[in-house]
C-alpha positions in Angstrom: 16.9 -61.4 42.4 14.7 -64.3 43.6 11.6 -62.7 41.6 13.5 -63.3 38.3 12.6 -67.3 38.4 10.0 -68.1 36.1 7.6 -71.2 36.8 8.9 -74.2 34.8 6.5 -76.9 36.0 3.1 -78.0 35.6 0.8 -79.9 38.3 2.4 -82.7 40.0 1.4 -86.2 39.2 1.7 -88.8 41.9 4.6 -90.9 41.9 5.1 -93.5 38.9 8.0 -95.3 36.9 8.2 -92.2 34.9 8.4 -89.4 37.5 11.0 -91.5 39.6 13.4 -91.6 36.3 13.1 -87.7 36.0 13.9 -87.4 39.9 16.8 -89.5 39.5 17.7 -87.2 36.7 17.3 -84.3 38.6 19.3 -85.4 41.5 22.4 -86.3 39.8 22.0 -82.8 38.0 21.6 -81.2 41.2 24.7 -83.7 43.0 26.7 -82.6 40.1 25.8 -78.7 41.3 26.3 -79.1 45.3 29.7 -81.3 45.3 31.9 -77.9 44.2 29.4 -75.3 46.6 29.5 -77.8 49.7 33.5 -77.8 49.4 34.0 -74.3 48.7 31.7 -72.7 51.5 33.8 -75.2 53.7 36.9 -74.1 52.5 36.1 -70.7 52.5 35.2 -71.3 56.1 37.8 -72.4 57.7 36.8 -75.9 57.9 37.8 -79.4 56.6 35.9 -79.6 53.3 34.2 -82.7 54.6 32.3 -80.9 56.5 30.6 -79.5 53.8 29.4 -82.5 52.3 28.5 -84.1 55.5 26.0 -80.9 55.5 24.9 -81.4 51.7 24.0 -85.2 52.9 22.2 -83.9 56.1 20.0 -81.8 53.7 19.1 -84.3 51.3 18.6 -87.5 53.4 17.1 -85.9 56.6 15.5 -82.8 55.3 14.8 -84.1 51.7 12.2 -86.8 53.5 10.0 -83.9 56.4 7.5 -82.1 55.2 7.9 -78.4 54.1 8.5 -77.7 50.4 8.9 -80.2 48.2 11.6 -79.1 45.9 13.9 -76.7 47.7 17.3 -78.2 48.5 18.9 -77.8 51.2 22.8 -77.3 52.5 25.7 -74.9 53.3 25.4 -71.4 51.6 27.0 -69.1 50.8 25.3 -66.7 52.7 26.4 -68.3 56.2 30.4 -68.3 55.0 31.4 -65.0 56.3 29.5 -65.7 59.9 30.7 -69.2 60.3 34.4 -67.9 59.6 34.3 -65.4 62.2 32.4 -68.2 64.4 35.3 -70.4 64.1 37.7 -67.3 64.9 36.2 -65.9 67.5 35.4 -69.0 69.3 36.8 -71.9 67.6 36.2 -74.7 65.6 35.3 -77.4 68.6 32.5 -74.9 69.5 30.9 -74.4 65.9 28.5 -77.6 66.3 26.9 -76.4 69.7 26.6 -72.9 67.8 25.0 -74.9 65.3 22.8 -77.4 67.5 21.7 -74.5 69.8 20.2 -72.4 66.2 18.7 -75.5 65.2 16.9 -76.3 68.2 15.7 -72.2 68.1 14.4 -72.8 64.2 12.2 -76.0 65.6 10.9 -74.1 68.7 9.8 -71.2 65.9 8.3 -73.5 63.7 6.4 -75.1 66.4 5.5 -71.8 67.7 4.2 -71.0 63.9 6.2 -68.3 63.5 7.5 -69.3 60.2 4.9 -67.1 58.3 6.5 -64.2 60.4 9.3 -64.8 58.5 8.0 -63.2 55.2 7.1 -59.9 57.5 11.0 -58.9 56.8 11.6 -56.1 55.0 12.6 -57.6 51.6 15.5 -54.3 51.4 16.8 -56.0 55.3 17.4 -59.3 53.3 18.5 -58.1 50.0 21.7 -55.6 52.0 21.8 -58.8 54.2 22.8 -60.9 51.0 24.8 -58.3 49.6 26.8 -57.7 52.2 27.8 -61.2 52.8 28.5 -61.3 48.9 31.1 -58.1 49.2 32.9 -59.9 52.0 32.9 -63.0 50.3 34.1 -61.0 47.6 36.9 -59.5 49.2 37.8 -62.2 51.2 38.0 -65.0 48.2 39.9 -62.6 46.4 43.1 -62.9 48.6 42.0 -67.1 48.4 42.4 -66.6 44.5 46.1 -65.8 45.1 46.6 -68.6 48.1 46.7 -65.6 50.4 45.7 -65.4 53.6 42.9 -62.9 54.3 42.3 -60.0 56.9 40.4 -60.7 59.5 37.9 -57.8 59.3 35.9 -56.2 56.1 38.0 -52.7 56.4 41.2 -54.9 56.7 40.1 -56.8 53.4 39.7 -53.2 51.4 42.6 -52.0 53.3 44.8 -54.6 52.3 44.3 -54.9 48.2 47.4 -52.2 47.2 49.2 -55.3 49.2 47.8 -57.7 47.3 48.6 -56.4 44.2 51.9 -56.3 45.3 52.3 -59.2 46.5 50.4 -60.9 43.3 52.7 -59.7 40.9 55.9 -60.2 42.9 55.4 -63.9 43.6 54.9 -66.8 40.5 53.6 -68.7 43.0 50.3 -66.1 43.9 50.5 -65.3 40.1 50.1 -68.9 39.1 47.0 -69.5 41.4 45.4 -66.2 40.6 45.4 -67.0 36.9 43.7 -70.7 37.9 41.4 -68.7 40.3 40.6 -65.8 37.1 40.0 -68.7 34.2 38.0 -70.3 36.5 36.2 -66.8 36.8 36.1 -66.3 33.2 34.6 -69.7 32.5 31.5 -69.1 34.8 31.0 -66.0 33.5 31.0 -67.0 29.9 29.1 -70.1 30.9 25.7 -69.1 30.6 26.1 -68.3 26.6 27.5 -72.0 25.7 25.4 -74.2 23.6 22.2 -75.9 25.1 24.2 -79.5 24.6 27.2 -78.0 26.7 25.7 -76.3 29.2 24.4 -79.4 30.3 27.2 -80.1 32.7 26.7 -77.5 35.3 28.7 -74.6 35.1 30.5 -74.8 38.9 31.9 -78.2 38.0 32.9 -77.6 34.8 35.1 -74.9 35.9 36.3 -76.5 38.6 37.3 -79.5 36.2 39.2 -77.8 33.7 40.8 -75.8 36.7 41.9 -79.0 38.1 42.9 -80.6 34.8 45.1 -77.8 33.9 47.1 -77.3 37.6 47.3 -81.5 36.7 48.4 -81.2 32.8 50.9 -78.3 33.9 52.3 -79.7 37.4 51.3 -76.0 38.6 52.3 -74.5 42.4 48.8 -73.9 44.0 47.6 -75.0 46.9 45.2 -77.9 46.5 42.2 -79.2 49.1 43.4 -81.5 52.3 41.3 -84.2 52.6 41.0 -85.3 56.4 38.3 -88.6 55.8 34.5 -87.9 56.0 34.1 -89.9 59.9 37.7 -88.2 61.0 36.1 -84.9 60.4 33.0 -85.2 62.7 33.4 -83.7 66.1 30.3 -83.5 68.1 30.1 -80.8 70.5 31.2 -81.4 74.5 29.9 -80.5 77.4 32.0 -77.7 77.4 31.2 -75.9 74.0 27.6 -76.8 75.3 28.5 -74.9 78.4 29.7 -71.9 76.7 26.3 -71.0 74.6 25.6 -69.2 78.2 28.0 -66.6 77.0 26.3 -63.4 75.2 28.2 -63.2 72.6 28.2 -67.0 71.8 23.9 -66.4 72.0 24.3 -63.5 69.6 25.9 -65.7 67.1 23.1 -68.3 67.5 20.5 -65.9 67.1 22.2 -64.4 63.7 22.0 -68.3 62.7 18.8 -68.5 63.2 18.0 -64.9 61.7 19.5 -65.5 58.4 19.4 -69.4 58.2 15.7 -68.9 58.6 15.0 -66.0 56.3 17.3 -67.4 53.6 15.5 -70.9 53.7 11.8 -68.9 53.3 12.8 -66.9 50.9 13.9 -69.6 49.1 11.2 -71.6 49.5 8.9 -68.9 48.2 10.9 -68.5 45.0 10.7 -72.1 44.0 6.3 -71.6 44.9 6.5 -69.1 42.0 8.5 -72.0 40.0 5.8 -74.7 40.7 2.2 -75.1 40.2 2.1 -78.3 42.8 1.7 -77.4 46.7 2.4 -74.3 48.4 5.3 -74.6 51.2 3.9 -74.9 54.9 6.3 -72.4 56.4 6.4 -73.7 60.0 7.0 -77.4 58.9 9.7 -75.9 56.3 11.4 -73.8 59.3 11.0 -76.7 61.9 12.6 -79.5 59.0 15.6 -76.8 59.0 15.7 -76.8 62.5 16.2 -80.9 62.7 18.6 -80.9 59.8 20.3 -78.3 61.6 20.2 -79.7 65.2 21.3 -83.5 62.7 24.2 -81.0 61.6 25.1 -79.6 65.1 25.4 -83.0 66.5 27.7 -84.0 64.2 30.0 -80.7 64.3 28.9 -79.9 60.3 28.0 -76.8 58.6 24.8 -74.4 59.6 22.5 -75.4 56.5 19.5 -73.3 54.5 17.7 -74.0 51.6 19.9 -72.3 48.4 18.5 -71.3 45.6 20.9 -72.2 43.6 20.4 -76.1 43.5 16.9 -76.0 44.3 16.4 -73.9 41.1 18.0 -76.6 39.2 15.9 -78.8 41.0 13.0 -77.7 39.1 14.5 -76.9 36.0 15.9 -80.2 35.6 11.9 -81.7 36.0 12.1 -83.1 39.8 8.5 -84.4 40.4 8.3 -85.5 44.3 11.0 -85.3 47.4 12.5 -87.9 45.7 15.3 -85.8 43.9 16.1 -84.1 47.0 16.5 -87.1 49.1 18.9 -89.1 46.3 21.2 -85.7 45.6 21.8 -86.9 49.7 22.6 -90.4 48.7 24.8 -89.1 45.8 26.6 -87.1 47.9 27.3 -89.6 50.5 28.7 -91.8 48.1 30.9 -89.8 46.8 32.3 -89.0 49.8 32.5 -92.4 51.2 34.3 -93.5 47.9 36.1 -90.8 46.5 37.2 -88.4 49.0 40.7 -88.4 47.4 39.5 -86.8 44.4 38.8 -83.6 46.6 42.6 -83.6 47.2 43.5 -82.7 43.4 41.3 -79.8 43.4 43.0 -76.2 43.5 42.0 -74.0 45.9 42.1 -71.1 44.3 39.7 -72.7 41.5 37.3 -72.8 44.3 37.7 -69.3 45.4 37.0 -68.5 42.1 33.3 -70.2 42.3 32.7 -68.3 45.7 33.7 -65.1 44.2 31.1 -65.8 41.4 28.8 -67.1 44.0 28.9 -63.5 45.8 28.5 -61.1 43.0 25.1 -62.9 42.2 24.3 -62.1 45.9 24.9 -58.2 45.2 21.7 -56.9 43.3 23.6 -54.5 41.2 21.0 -54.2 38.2 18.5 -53.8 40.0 19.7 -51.0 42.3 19.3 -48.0 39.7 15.3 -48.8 39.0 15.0 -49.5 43.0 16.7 -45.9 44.2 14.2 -44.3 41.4 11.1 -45.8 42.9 11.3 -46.8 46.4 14.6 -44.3 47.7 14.4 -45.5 51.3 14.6 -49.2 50.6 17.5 -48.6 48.9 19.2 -47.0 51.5 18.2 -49.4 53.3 19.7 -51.7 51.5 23.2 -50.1 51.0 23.2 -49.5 54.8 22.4 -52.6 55.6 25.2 -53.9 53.3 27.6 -51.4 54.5 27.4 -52.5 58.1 28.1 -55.7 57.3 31.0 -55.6 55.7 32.6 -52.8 58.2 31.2 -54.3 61.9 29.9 -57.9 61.6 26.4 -59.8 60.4 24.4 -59.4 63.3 24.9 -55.6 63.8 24.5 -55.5 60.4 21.3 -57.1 60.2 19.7 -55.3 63.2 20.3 -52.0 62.1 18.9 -52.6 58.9 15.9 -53.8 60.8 15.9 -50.7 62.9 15.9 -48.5 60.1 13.3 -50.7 58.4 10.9 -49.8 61.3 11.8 -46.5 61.3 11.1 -45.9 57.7 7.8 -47.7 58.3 7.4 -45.1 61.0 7.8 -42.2 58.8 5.9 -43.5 55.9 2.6 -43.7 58.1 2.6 -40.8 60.1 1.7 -38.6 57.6 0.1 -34.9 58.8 -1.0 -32.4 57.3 -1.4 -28.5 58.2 -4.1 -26.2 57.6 -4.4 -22.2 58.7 -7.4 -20.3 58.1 -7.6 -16.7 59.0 -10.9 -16.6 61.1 -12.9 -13.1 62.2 -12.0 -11.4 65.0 -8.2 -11.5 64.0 -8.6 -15.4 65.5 -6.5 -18.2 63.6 -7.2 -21.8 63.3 -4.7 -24.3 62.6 -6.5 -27.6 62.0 -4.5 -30.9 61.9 -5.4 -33.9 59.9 -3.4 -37.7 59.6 -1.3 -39.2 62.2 0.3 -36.8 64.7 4.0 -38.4 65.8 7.0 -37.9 67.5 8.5 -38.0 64.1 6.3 -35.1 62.3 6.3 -32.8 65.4 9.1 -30.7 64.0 7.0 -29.9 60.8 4.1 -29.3 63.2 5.7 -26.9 65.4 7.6 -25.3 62.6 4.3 -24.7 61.3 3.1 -22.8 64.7 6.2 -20.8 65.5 5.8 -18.9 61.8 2.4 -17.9 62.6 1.9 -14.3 64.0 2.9 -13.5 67.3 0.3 -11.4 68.3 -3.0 -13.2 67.1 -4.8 -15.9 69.7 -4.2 -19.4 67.6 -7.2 -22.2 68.3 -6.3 -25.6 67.8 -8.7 -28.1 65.7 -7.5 -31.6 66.0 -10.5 -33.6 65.6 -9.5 -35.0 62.0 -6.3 -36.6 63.6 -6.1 -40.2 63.3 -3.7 -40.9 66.1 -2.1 -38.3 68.5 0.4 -39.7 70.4 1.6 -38.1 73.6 4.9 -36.6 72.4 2.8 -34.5 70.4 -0.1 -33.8 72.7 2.5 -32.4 75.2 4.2 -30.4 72.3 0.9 -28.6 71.7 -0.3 -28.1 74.9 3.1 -26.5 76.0 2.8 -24.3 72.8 -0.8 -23.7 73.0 0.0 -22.2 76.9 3.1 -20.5 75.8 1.9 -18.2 72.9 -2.1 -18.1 74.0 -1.2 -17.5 78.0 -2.0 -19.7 80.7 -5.4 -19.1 81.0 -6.4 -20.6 77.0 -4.4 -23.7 77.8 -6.3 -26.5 77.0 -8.8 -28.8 79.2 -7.4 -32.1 80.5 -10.4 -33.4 79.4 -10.1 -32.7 75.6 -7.9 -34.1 73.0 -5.6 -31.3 72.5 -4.9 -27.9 73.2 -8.0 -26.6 71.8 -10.8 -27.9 69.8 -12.8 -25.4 67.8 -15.4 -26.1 65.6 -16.5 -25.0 62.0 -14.3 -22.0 60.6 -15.8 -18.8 59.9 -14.6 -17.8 57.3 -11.0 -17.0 55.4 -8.9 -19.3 53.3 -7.1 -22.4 54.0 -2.8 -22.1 53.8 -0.5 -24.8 53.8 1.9 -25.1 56.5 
């Protein structure tokens, strides 16, 4: 996914005249990209739209001017929709900004603790299932959206509940109606990509949503449209008593999965754009501590969780930003916009919007690149799939922790290779020698190995080309060793293992 961006710019000058024009540029490009995102991953979940942009103009104005990356632009994403919806549903929409405020203030303790390089130690398989399992539920969810349908609360209920969609879909005009808005809009983003160079100028997000909004107009069509609440009436800043409640565990779960994915999504991002750019490298720690304050900026104000997305700060750099200086006016932009024209949110179906999200989540899915991953690296992409899985049938954090548990495990396995060797020595003696890393994990294939040797032959024990021995193992052998040699040939305390012969004699090596 990420890997796929090509570099697009060349060293960067300092700034001049000329630069500051093709920043200005670049913002309005990249304004023009974030107004239909920031209002749709608001929509999508379940809060006022404003809120979005308020989030959009926290990430340009605040962390457009720290220090960090220099072209990654920040705001709501996508990949936060599905845990902010269940945020607000589990524990309401009053509590979301000290959910917020408390991750923020975790990302700058991280980033001042430099652990923003630890970030990259992730397994990339954790973060790709991690993405597409919030792009299945978004998905699934915006589907029902598409057809101004509410949507089951859980991922089964979502897959559950289609047949009834259907049903209901082509038994009402009304759903009818806005799924056909939602599946042009669809349609247009997909077909997009192969307009002309001179058309494609216009990013494709708000041209769909345009055309959607001037058909429902043109046609006086049924669908729900966006409610526009005022950008000051929709900031709540957390209470004492939503502070109070981060105590509770499963408000601190939340605020860790945040920080989790907030923080891996921003530094993955930001080394995507590195590969666009041949200017400076991002400083990880100052990139995860300016999420932090734009994020703590955000909590205090009741807003959106933020991350760097790929999305805009690809365009970004494709449309030639220079300096910060793109990144900080897309803020201004945005804050303009809705200071002055919050009523133009109000025409704007939502269904048209649903349709962007569900666009939005099948880029999050890797599916070409699945088929080459199961042929080369199997595990990861079980990984993957089980990380994705989880997700969509428990809830993000689960999800994410037992893709990092099986991450580790795999790890495990991979490294604690051993191998068996029996030679036949004279004097009807055997010699099993061992060789690699001697685990937990491998001592069934050990002892498998020593319970199909010979009953009646005296078995010596060379471990001195092991690498590790850990004490599952030694135990394992040493019970063995007593078991089928007797008491008396069990092994010194003071050796490494059971026993610890020397040079064979003689015979030929077999493979256990």
């Amino acid at each position: 996914m990420l890997t796929a961006l090509k570099r697009t710019t060349s060293k960067l000058p300092p700034l001049s005249p000329g630069a500051f024009r093709r920043d200005a540029l670049a913002s309005l490009v990249v304004f023009l990209v974030a107004v239909p995102l920031c209002v749709g991953v608001a929509v999508a979940s379940g809060v006022p739209a404003e809120l979005g942009l308020i989030t959009g103009i926290v990430g340009g104005l605040v962390v457009g001017c720290l220090p960090g990356s220099s072209f990654q632009v920040s705001g709501p994403a996508a990949g936060l929709t599905v845990l902010v919806h269940e945020a607000v549903q589990k524990f309401g929409m009053a509590s979301l900004g000290a959910i917020v405020l408390a991750a923020g203030v975790l990302q700058l303790v991280l980033g001042a603790l430099r652990c923003g390089r630890w970030f990259r130690a992730i397994s990339v398989a954790v973060v790709q299932g991690m993405l597409a399992g919030i792009g299945l539920i978004l998905i699934l969810g915006q589907v029902y959206a598409m057809a101004d349908t509410d949507q089951p609360g859980s991922g089964l209920g979502k897959i559950t509940g289609l047949p009834g969609l259907a049903a209901g879909i082509a038994g009402s005009p009304e759903a009818l109606t806005a799924f056909a808005v939602g599946v042009g809009t669809l349609g247009l983003l997909v077909l997009w990509p192969r307009m002309p160079a001179k058309v494609r100028v216009v990013p494709g997000p708000l041209a769909a949503i345009a055309v959607a909004t001037l058909v429902t107009a043109v046609f006086a069509l049924p669908v729900a449209k966006v409610e526009v609440h005022g950008l000051l009436a929709s900031i709540q800043p957390p209470g004492l008593g939503e502070l109070g409640g981060l105590a509770q565990l499963s408000v601190i779960g939340t605020v860790l999965a945040f920080t989790l994915i907030a923080s891996a999504e921003s530094l993955f991002s930001a080394a995507a754009v590195d590969r666009m750019t041949d200017g400076a490298r991002t400083d990880y720690d100052k990139e995860l501590m300016a999420q932090g304050a734009g994020n703590t900026v955000c909590g205090l104000l009741g807003a959106l969780p933020m991350t760097a997305v790929i999305v805009r700060s690809a365009a970004n750099v494709q449309a030639g930003a220079r300096t910060k200086a793109s990144r900080i006016l897309h803020g201004a932009w945005l804050l303009l916009f809705a200071a002055l024209f919050p009523a133009a949110l109000g025409v704007v179906p939502l269904a048209a919007l649903a349709a962007v999200l569900v666009h939005a989540g099948a880029k999050l899915v890797p599916v070409r690149q699945l088929p080459q991953l199961w042929r080369e690296h199997r595990g990861e992409a079980v990984i993957l799939g089980v990380t994705a899985g989880a997700i969509v049938f428990t809830n993000m954090f689960e999800g994410v922790l037992l893709g990092l548990l099986l991450a580790v495990v795999k790890t495990a396995w991979d490294t604690s290779h051993v191998q068996v060797d029996v030679r036949e020595l004279t004097g009807g003696r055997t010699l099993v020698s061992l060789s690699g890393n001697a685990t937990f994990l491998r001592l069934p294939k050990i002892l498998d190995a020593l319970e199909a040797l010979p009953r009646d032959k005296p078995v010596e024990l060379d471990l001195t080309e092991l690498r590790h021995l850990d004490h599952a193992c030694r135990t394992a052998l040493d019970g063995w060793t007593a078991q089928h040699n007797g008491a008396a040939a069990a092994a010194p305390e003071d050796r490494p293992a059971a026993v610890t012969a020397g040079q064979p004699t003689g015979g030929t090596p077999q493979r256990g």
